[in-house]
Structure formats: C-alpha cells, structure tokens
LUMLUM-419450 format. One record per residue: chain; residue number from 0; x, y, z of N, C-alpha, C in turn. Coordinates in Angstrom, 1 decimal. Layout:
N
<site><chaine>A</chaine><num>NUM</num><n_u>X</n_u><n_v>Y</n_v><n_w>Z</n_w><ca_u>X</ca_u><ca_v>Y</ca_v><ca_w>Z</ca_w><c_u>X</c_u><c_v>Y</c_v><c_w>Z</c_w></site>
...
This chain:
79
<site><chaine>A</chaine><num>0</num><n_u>0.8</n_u><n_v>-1.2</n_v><n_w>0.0</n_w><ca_u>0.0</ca_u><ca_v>0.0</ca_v><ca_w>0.0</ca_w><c_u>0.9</c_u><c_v>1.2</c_v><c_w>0.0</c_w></site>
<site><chaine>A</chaine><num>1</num><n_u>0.1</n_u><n_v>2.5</n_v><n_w>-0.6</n_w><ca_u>0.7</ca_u><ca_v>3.7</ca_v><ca_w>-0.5</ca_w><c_u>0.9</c_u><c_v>4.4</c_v><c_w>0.5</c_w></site>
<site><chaine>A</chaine><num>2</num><n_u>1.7</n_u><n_v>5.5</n_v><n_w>0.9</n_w><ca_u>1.7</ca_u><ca_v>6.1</ca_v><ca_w>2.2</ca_w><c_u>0.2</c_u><c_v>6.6</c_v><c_w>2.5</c_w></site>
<site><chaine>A</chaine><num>3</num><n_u>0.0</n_u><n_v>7.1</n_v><n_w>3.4</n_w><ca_u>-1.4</ca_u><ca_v>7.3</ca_v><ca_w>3.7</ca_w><c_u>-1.8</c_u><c_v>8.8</c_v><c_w>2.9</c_w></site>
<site><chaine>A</chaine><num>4</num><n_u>-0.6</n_u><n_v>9.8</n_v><n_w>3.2</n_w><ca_u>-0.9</ca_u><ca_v>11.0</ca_v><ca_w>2.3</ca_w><c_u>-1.0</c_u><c_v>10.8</c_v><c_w>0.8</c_w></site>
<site><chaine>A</chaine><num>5</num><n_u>-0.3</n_u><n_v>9.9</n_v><n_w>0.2</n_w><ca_u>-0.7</ca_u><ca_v>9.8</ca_v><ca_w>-1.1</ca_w><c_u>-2.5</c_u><c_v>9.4</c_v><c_w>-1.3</c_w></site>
<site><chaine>A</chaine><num>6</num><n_u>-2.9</n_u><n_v>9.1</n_v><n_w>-0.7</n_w><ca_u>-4.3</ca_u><ca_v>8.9</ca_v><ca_w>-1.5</ca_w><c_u>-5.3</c_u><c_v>10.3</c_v><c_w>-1.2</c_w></site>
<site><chaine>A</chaine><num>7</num><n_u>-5.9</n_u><n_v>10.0</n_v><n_w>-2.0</n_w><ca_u>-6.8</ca_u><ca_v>11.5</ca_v><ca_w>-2.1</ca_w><c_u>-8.5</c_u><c_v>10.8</c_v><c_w>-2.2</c_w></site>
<site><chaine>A</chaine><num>8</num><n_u>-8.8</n_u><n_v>9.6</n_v><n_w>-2.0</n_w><ca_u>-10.4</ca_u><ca_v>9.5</ca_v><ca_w>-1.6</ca_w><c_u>-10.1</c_u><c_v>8.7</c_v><c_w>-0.6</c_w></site>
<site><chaine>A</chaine><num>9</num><n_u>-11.2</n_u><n_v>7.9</n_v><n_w>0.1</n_w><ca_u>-11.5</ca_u><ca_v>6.8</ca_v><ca_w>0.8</ca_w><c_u>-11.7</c_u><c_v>5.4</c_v><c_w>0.0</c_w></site>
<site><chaine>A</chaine><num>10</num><n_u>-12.2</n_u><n_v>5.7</n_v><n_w>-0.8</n_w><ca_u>-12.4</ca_u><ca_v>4.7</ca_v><ca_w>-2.0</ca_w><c_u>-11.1</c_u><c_v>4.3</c_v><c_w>-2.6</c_w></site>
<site><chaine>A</chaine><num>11</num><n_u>-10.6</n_u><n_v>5.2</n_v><n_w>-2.8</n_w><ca_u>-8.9</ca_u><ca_v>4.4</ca_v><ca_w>-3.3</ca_w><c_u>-7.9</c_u><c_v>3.7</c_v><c_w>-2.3</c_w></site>
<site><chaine>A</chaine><num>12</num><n_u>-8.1</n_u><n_v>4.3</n_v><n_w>-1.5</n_w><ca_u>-7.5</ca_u><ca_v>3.4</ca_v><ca_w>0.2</ca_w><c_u>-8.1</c_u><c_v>2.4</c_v><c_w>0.1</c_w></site>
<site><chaine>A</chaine><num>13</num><n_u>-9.7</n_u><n_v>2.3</n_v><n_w>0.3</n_w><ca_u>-10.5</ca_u><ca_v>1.2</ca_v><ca_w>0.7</ca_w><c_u>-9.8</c_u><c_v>0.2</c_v><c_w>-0.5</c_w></site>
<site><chaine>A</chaine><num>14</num><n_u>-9.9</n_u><n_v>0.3</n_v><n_w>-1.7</n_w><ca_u>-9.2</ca_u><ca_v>-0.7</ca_v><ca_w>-2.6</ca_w><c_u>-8.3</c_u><c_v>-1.2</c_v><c_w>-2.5</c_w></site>
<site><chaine>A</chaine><num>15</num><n_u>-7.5</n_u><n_v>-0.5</n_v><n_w>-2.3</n_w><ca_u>-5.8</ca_u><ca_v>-0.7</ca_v><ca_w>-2.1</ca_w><c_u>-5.8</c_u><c_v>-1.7</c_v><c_w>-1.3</c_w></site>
<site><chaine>A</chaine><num>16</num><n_u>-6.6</n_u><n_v>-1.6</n_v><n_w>-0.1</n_w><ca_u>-6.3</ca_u><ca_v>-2.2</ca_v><ca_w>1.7</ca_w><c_u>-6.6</c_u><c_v>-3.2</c_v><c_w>1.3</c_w></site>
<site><chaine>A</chaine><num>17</num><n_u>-8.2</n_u><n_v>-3.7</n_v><n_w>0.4</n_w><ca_u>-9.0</ca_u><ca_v>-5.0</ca_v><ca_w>0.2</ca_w><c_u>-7.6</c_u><c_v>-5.6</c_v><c_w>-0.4</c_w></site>
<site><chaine>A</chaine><num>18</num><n_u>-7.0</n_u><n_v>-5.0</n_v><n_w>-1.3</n_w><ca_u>-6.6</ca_u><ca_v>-6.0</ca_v><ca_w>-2.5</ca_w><c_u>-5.3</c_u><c_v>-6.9</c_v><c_w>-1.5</c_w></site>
<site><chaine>A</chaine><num>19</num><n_u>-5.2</n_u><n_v>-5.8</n_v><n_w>-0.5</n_w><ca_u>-3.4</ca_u><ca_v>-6.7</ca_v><ca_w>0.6</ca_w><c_u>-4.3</c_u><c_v>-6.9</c_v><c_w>1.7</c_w></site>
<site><chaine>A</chaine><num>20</num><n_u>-5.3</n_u><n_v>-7.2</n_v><n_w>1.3</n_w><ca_u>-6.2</ca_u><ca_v>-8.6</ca_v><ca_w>2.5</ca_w><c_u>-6.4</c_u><c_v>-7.6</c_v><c_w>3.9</c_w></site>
<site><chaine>A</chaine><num>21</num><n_u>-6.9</n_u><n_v>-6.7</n_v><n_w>3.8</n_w><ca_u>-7.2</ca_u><ca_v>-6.2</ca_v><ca_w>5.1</ca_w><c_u>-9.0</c_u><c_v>-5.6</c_v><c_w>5.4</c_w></site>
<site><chaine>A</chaine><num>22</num><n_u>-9.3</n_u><n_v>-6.1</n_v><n_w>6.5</n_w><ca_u>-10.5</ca_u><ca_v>-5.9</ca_v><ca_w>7.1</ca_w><c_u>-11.0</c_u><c_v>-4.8</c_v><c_w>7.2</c_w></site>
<site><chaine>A</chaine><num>23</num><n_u>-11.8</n_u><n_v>-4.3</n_v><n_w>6.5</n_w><ca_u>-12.2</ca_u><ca_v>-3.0</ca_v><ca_w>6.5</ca_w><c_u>-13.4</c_u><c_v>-2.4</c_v><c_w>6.7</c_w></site>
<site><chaine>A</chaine><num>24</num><n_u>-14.2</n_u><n_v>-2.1</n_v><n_w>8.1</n_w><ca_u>-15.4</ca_u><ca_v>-1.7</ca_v><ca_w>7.8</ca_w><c_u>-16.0</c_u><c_v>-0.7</c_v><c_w>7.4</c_w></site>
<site><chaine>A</chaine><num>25</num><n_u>-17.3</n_u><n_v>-0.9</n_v><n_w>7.0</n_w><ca_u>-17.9</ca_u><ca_v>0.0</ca_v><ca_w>5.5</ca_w><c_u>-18.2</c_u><c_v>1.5</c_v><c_w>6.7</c_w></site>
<site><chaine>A</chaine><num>26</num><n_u>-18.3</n_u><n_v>1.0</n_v><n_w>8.0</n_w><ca_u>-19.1</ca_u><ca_v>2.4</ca_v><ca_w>8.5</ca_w><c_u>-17.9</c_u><c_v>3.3</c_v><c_w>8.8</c_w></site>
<site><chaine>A</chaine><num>27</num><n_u>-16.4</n_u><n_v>2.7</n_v><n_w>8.5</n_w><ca_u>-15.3</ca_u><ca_v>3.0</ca_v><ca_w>8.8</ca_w><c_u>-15.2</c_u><c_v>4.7</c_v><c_w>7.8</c_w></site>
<site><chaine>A</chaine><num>28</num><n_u>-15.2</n_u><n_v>3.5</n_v><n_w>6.9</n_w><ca_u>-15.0</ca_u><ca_v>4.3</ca_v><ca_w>5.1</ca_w><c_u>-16.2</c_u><c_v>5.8</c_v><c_w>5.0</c_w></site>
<site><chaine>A</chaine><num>29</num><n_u>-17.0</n_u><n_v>5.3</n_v><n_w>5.7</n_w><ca_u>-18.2</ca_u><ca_v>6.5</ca_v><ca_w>5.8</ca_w><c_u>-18.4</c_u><c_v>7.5</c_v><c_w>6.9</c_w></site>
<site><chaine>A</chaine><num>30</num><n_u>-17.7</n_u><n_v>6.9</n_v><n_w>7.6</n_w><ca_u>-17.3</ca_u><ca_v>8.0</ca_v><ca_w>8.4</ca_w><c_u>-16.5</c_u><c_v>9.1</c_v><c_w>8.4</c_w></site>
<site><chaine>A</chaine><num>31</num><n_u>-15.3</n_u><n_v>8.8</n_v><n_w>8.0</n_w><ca_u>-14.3</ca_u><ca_v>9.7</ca_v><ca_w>7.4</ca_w><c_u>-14.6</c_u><c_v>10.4</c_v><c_w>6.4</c_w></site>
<site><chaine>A</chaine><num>32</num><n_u>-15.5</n_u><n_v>9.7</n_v><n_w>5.1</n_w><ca_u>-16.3</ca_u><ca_v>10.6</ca_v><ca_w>4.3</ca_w><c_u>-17.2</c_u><c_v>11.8</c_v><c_w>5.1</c_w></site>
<site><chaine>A</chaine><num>33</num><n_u>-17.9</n_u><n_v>11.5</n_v><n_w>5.7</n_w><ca_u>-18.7</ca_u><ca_v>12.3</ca_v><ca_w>6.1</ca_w><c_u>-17.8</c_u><c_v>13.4</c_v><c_w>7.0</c_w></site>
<site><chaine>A</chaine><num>34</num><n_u>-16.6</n_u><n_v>12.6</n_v><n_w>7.6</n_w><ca_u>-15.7</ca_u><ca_v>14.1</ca_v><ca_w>8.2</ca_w><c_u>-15.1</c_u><c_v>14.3</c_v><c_w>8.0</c_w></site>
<site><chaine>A</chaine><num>35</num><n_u>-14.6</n_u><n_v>14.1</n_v><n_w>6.6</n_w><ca_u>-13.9</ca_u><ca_v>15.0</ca_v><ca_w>5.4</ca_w><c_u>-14.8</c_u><c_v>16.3</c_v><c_w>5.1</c_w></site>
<site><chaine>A</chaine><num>36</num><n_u>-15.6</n_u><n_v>16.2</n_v><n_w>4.9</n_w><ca_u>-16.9</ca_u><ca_v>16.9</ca_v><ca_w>4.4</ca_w><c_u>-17.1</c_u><c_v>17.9</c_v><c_w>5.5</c_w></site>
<site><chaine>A</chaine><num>37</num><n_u>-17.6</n_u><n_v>17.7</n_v><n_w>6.5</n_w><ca_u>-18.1</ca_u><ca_v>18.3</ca_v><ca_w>7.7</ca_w><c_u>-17.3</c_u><c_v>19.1</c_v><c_w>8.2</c_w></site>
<site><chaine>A</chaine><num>38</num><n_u>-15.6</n_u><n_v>18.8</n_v><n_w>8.2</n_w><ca_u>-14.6</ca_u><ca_v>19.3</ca_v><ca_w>9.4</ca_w><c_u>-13.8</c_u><c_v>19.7</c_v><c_w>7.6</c_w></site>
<site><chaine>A</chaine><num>39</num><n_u>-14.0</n_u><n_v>19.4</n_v><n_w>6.9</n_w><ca_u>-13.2</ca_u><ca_v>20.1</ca_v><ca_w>4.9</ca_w><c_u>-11.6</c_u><c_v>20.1</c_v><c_w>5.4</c_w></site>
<site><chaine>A</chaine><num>40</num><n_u>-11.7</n_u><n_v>18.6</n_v><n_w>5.5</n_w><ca_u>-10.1</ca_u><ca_v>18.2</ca_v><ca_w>5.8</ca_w><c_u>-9.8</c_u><c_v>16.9</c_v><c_w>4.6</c_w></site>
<site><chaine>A</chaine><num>41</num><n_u>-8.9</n_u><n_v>17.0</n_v><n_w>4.7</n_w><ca_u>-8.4</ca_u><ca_v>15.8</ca_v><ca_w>3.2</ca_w><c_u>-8.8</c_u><c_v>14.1</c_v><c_w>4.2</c_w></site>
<site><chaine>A</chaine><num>42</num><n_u>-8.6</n_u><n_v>13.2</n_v><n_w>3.3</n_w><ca_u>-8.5</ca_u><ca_v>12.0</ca_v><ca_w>3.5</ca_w><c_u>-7.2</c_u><c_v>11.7</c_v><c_w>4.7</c_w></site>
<site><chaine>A</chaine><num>43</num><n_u>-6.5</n_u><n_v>11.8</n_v><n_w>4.2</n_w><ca_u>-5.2</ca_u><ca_v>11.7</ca_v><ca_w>4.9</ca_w><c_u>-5.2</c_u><c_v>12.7</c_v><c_w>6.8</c_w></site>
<site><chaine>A</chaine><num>44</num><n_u>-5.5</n_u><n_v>13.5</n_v><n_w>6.5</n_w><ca_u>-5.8</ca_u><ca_v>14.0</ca_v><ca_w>7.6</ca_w><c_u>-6.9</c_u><c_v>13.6</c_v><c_w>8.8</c_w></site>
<site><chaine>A</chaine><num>45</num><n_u>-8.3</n_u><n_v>13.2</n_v><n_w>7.8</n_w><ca_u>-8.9</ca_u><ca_v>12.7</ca_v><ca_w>8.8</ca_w><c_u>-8.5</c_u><c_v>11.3</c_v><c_w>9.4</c_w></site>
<site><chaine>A</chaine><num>46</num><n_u>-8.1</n_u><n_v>10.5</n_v><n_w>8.9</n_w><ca_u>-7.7</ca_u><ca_v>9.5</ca_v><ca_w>8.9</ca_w><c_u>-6.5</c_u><c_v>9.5</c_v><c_w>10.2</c_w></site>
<site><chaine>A</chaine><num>47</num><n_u>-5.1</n_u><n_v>10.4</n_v><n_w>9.9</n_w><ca_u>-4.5</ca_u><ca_v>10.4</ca_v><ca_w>10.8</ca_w><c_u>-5.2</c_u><c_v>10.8</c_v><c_w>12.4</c_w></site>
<site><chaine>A</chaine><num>48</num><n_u>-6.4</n_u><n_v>11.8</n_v><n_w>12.0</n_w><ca_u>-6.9</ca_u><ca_v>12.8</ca_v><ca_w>13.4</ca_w><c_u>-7.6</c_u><c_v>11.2</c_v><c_w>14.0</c_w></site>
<site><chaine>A</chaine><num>49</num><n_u>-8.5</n_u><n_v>10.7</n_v><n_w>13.3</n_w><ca_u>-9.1</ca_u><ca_v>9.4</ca_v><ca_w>13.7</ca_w><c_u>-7.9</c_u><c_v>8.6</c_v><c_w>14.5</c_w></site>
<site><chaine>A</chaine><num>50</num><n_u>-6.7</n_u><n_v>7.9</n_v><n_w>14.1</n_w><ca_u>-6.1</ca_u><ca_v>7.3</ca_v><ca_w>14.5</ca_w><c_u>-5.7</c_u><c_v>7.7</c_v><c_w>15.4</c_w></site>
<site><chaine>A</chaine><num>51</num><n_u>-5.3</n_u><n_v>8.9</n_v><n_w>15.9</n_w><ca_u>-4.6</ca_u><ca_v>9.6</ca_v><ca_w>16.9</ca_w><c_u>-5.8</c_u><c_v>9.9</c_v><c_w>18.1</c_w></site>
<site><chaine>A</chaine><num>52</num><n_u>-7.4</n_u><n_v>9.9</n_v><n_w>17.9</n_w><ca_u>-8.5</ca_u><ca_v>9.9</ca_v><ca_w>19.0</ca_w><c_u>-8.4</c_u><c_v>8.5</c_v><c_w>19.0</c_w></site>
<site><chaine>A</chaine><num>53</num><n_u>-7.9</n_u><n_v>8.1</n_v><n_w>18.7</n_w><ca_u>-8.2</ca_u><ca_v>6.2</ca_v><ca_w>18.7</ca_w><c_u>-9.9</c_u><c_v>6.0</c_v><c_w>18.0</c_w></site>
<site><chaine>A</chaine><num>54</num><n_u>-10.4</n_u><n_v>6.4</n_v><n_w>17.2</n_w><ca_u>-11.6</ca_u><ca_v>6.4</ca_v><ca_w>16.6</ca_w><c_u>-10.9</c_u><c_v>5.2</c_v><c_w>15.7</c_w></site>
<site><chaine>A</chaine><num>55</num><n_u>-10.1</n_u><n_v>4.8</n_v><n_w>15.1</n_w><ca_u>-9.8</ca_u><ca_v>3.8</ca_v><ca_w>14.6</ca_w><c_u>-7.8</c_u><c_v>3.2</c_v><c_w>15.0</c_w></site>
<site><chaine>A</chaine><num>56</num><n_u>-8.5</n_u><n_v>1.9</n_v><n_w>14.9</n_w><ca_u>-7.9</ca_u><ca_v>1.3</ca_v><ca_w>15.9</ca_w><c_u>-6.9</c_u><c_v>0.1</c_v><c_w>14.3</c_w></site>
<site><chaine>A</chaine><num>57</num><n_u>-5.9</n_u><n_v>-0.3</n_v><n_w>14.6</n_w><ca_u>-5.6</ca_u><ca_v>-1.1</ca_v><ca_w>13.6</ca_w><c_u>-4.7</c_u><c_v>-2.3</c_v><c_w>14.4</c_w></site>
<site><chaine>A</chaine><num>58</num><n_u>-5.3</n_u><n_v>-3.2</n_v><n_w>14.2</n_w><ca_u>-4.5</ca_u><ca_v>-4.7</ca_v><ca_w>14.8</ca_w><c_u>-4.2</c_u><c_v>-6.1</c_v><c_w>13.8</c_w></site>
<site><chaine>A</chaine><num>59</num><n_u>-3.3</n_u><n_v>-5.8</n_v><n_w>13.5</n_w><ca_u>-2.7</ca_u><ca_v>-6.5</ca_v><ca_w>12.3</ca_w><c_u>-3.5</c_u><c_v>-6.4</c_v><c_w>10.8</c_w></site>
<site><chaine>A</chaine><num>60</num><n_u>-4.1</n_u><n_v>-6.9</n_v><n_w>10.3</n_w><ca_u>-4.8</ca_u><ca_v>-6.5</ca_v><ca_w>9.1</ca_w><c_u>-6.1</c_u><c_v>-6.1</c_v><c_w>9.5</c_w></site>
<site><chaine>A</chaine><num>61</num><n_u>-6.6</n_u><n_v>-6.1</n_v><n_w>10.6</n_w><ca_u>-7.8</ca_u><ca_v>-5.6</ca_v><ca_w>11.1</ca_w><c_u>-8.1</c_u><c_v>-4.1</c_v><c_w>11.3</c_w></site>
<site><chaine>A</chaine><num>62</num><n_u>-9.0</n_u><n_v>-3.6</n_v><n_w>10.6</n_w><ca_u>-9.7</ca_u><ca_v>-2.2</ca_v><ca_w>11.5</ca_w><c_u>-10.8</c_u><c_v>-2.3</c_v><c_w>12.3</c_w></site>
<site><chaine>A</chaine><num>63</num><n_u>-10.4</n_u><n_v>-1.3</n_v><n_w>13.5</n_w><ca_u>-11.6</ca_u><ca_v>-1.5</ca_v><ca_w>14.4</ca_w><c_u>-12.5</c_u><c_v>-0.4</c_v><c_w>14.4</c_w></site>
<site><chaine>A</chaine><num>64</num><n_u>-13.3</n_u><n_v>0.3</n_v><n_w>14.1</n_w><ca_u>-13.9</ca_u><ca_v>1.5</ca_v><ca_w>14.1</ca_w><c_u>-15.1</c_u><c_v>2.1</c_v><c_w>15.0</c_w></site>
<site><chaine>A</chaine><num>65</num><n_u>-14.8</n_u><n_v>3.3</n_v><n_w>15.7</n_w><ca_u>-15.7</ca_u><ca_v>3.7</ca_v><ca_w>17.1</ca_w><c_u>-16.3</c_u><c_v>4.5</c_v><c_w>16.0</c_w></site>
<site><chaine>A</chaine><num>66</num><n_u>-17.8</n_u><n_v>3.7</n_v><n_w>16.5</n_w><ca_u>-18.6</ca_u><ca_v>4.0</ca_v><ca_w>15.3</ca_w><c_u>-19.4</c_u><c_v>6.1</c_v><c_w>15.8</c_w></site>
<site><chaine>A</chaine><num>67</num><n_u>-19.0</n_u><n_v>6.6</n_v><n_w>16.8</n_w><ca_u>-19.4</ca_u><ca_v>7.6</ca_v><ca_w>17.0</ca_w><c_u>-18.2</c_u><c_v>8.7</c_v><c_w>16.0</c_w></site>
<site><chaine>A</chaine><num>68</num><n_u>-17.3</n_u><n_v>8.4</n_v><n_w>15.2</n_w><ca_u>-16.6</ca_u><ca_v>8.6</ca_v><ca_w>14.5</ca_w><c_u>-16.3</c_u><c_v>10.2</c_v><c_w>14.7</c_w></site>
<site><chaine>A</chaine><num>69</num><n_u>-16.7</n_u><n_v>10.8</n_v><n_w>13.6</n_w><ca_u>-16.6</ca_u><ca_v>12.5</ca_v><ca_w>13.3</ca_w><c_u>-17.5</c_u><c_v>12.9</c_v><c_w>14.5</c_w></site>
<site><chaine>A</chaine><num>70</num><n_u>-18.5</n_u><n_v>12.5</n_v><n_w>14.9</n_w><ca_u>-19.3</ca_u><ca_v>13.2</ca_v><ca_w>16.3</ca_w><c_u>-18.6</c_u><c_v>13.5</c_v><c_w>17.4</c_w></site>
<site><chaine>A</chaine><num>71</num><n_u>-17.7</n_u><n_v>12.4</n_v><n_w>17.4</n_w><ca_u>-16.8</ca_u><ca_v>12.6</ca_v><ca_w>18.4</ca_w><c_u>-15.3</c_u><c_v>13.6</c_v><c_w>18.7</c_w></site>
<site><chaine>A</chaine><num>72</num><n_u>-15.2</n_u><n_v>13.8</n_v><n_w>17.0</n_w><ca_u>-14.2</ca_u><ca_v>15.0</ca_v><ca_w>16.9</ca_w><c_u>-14.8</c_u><c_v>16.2</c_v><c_w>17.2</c_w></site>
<site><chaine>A</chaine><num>73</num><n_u>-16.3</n_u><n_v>16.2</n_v><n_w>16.4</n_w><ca_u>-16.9</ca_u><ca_v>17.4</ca_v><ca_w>16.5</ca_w><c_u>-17.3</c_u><c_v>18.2</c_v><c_w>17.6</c_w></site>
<site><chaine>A</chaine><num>74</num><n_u>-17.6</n_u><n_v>17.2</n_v><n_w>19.0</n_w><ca_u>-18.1</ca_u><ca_v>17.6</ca_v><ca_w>20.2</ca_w><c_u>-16.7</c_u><c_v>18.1</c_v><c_w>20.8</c_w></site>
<site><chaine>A</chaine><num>75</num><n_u>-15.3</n_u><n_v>17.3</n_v><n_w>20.7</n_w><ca_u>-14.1</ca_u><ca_v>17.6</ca_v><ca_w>21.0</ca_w><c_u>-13.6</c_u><c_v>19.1</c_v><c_w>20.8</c_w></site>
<site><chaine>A</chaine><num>76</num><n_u>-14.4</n_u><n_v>19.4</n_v><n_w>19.3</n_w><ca_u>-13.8</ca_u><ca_v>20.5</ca_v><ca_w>18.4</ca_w><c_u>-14.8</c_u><c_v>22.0</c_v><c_w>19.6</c_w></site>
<site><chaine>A</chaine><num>77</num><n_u>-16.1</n_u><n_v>21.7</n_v><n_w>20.0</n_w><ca_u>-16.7</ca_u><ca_v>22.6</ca_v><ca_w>20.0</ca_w><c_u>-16.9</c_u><c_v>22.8</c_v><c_w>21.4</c_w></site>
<site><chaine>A</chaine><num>78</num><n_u>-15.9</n_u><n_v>22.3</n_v><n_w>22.3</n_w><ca_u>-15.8</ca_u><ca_v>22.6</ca_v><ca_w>23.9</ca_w><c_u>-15.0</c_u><c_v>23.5</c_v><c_w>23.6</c_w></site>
C-alpha cells in the first residue's frame, strides 16, 4: 500500500487495503467521508486525526472502528 498521504479519496484506500487482505469496515469508510466533508479536511488528515483519537484502531490487518466517528471529533472541536 501507498503512504497514507498519497491517497486523495477513501475509495482508493478502501481498494488498495481489500486488494493486501485487510479488514475494513464499511461504516469506517463512511465515516471519514462524512468528516472530510463536515470538518473540509483531506482524506489523509482525517484519517490520521481518527487514528490519533483512537476512533480507529488497527491490529494486524484488522480495522476496528468507534462508530461515534466525526461526532466525536466534533463535540471535542466545539468545547
């Protein structure tokens, strides 16, 4: 797989990850869509901010995803 700033959708990650066997859930993928959108941050960014709240979690080819996702950045963002 590419570094993570190389990719520019969720959809082309998501590909990438299936094709080197890794577990990926869909509400994962839609989440980050929706807080790309919401918070107008790149792929790569929300992804990193996710990883670093522990909103996604990674254990060996597995993702684990706290499905309160961008809500949880948002309420963070707005204390």
């Amino acid at each position: 797989m590419k570094n993570i700033e190389e990719y520019k959708s969720v959809g082309e990650w998501f590909n990438d990850a299936r094709q080197e066997g890794y577990n990926v859930p869909l509400a994962m993928c839609r989440g980050i869509e929706i807080a790309m959108k919401e918070l107008n941050k790149s792929f790569s960014e929300i992804f990193k901010l996710f990883e670093q709240e522990k909103i996604i979690i990674q254990e060996g080819k597995f993702f684990i995803y706290d499905v309160r996702g961008h809500k949880a950045i948002k309420g963070k963002n707005n204390k």
